[in-house]
C-alpha positions in Angstrom: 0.0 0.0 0.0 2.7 2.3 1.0 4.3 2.1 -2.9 0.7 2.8 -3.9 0.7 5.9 -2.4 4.4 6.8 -3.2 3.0 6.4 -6.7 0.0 9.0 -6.3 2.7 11.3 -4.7 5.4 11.1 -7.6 2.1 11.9 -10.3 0.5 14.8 -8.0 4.4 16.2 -7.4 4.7 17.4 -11.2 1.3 19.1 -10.8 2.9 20.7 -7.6 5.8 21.4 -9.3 4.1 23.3 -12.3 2.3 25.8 -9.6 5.9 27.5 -9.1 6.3 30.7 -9.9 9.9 31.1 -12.2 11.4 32.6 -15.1 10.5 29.0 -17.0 7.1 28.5 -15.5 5.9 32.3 -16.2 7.0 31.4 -20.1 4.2 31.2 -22.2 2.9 27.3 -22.2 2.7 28.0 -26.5 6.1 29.0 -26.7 7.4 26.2 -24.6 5.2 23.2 -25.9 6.8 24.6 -29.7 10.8 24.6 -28.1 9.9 21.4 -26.9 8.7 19.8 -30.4 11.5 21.6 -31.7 13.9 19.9 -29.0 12.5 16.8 -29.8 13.2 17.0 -33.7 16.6 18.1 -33.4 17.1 15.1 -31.1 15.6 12.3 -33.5 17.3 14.0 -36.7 20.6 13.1 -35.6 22.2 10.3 -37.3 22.4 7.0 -34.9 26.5 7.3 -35.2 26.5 10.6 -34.1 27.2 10.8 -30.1 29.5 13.9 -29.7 26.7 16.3 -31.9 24.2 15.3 -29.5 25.9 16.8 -26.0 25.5 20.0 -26.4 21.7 19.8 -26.4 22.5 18.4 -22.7 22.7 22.4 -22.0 18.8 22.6 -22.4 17.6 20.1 -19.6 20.5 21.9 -17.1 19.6 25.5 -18.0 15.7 24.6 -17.6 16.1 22.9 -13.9 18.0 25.1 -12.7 15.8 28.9 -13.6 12.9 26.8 -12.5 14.2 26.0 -9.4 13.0 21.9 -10.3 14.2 19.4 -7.8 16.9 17.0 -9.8 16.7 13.7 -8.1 12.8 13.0 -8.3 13.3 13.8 -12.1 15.8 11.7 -12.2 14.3 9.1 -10.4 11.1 9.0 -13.0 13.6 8.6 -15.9 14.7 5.6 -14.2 11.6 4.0 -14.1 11.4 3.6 -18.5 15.4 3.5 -18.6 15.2 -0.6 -19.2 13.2 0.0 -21.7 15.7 2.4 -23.6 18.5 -0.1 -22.5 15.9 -2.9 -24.2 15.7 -1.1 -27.7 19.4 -1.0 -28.1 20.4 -4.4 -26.4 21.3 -5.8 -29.0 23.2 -3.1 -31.5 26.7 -4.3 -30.2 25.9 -8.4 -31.2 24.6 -7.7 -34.8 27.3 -4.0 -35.9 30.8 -5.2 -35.2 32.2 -3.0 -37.9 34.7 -0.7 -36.3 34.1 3.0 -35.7 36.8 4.3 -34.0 40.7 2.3 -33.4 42.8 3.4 -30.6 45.9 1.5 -29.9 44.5 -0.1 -27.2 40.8 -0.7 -27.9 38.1 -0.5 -31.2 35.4 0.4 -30.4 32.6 -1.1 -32.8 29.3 1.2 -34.4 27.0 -1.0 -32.3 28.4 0.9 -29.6 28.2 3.8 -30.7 24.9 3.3 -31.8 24.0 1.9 -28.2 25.3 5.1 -26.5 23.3 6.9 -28.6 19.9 5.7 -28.1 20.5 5.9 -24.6 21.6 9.4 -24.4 18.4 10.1 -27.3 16.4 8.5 -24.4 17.8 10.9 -21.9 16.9 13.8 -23.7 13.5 13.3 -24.7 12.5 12.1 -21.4 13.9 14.7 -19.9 12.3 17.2 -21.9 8.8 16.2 -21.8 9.1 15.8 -17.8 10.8 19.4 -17.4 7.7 20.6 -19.9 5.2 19.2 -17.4 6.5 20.0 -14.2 6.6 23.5 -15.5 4.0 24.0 -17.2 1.4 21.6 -16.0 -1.6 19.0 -18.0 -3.9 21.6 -18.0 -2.1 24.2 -19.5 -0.7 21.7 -22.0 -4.1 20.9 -22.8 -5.1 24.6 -23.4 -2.2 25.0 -25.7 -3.2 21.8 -27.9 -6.7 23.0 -28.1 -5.0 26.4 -29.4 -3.3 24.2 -32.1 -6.3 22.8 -33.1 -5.7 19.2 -31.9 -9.1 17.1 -31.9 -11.0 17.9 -28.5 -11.8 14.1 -28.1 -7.7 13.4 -28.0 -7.3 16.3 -25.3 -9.9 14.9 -23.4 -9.1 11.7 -23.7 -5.5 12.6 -22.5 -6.8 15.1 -18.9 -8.8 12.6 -18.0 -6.1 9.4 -18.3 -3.5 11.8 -16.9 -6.0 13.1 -14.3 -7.8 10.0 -12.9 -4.6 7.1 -12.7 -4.5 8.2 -9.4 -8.2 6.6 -9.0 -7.0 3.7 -10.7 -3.7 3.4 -8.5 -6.2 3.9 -4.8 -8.5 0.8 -6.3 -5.6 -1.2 -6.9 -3.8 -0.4 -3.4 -7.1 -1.1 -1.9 -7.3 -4.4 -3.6 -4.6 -5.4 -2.5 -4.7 -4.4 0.9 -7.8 -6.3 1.5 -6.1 -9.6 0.0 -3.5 -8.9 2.0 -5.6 -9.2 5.0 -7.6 -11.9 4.2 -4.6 -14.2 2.6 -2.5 -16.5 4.9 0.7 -15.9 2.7 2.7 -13.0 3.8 3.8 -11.4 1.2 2.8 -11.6 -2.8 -0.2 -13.3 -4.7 -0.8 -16.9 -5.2 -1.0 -17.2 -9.0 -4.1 -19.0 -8.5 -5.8 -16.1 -7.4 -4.5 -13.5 -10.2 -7.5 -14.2 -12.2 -9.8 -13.5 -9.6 -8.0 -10.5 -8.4 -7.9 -8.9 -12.2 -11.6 -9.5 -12.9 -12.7 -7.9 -9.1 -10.2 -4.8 -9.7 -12.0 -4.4 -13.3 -15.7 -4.5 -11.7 -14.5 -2.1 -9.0 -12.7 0.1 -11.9 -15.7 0.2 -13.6 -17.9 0.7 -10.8 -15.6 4.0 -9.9 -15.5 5.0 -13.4 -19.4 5.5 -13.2 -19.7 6.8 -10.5 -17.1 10.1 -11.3 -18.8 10.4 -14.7 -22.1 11.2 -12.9 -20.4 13.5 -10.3 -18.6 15.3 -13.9 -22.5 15.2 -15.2 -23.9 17.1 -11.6 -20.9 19.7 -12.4 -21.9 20.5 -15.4 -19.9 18.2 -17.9 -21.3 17.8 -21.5 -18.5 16.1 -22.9 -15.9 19.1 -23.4 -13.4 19.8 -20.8 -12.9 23.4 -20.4 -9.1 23.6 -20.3 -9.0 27.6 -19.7 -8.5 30.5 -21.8 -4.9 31.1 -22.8 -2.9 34.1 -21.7 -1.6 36.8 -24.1 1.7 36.1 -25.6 4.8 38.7 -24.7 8.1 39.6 -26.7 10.0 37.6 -23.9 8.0 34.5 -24.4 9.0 34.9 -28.8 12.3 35.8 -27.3 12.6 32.0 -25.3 11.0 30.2 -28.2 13.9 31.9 -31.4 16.8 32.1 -28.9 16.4 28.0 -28.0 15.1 27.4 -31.5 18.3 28.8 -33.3 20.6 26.8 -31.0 19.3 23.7 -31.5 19.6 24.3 -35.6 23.2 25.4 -34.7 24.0 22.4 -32.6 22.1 20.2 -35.4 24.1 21.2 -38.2 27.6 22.3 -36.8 29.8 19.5 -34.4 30.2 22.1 -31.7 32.9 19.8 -29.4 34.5 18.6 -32.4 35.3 21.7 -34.1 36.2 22.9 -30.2 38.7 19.6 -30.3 39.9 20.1 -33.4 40.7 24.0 -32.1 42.4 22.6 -29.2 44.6 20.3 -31.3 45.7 22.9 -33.5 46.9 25.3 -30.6 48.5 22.7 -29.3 50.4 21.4 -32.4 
């Protein structure tokens, strides 16, 4: 029960996070939603050999926690939780691209390595960024932003109300689990005999919750739009954000900034 609730906490502690008041979080949600998708893009465009191009877009995720005044190690803590999975996608580059990338006298290092580094450090980046946009921004505002783009209502909806209501989903499962706990002679775990039983009763009670908060949505006035807010007015500082992260992310995507600052080096020393 107790991870349960250390769940609920980690979820509601973005939306905590995003009622800060900071040079990032007073940026206009439009203008950081767009330097995100820009982020991402540059990210993804890079070629999967190319590891040194991709550090310098490190700069972003530092420069963002630290004017918003973001906490590092639960942020880093939620990338841990979908890290296997990044380490799952590239497993297996070293076994099957053996060709050698670089040759030092003592080592070769192959391009499935390479390659491996580089998903990871992809998968760095774009989590990082789409946790840093939320915990500064927020769901709802995010929401407000894609309506403004003209993004299908039923997606937006669809997204508040998954986003809003896992908690729900997390409190029947703890309490499902709490009352097996107390009525089960094992100590810890399920008996696999009982899984099947245990998933069917934690869908009825799902379903019966579900209900249940859709009439409480209908007595509040819900008629199948969520009302996500009206959007604030847009100022030269927010543009300002958006063009100067927008033109270093073209420069780092199409200039090798730490190898043309190694090569520098290795000419003034020569």
């Amino acid at each position: 029960m107790s991870n349960m609730m250390a769940s609920i906490y980690n979820i509601r502690m973005l939306d905590e996070l995003a009622e800060k008041s900071t040079v990032i979080h007073n940026i206009h949600p439009l203008m950081k939603v767009l330097t995100t998708c820009l982020y991402l893009v540059a990210i993804v465009s890079f070629n999967k050999y190319e590891l040194s191009g991709l550090l310098p877009l490190l700069f972003y995720p530092i420069i963002v926690i630290t004017l918003a005044d973001l906490p590092l190690v639960p942020l880093l803590k939620r990338m841990l939780i979908v890290f296997p999975f990044i380490i799952g996608i590239g497993l297996f580059n070293p076994l099957f691209d053996r060709i050698p990338m670089v040759v030092l006298p003592w080592i070769q290092i192959s391009g499935g390595w390479i390659s491996f580094l580089s998903i990871l450090l992809k998968g760095v980046l774009t989590i990082s960024a789409a946790l840093l946009l939320i915990a500064t921004t927020g769901m709802t505002r995010i929401a407000a932003v894609l309506d403004m783009l003209k993004i299908p209502k039923i997606f937006i909806l669809q997204l508040l109300l998954t986003y809003r209501y896992i908690t729900v989903l997390i409190e029947e499962v703890g309490h499902t689990l709490r009352a097996y706990s107390l009525r089960s002679r094992r100590e810890r775990g399920i008996s696999f005999s009982d899984w099947g039983s245990l998933t069917g009763h934690l869908l009825v009670r799902t379903l019966d919750r579900a209900q249940r908060v859709y009439h409480s949505m209908c007595c509040r006035g819900f008629t199948g739009e969520y009302n996500a807010g009206s959007g604030t007015r847009i100022r030269t500082v927010d543009i300002l954000y958006f063009i100067g992260w927008g033109l270093y992310f073209i420069l780092v995507r199409y200039f090798n900034i730490p190898a043309t600052i190694g090569s520098l080096i290795t000419g003034v020393v020569r």
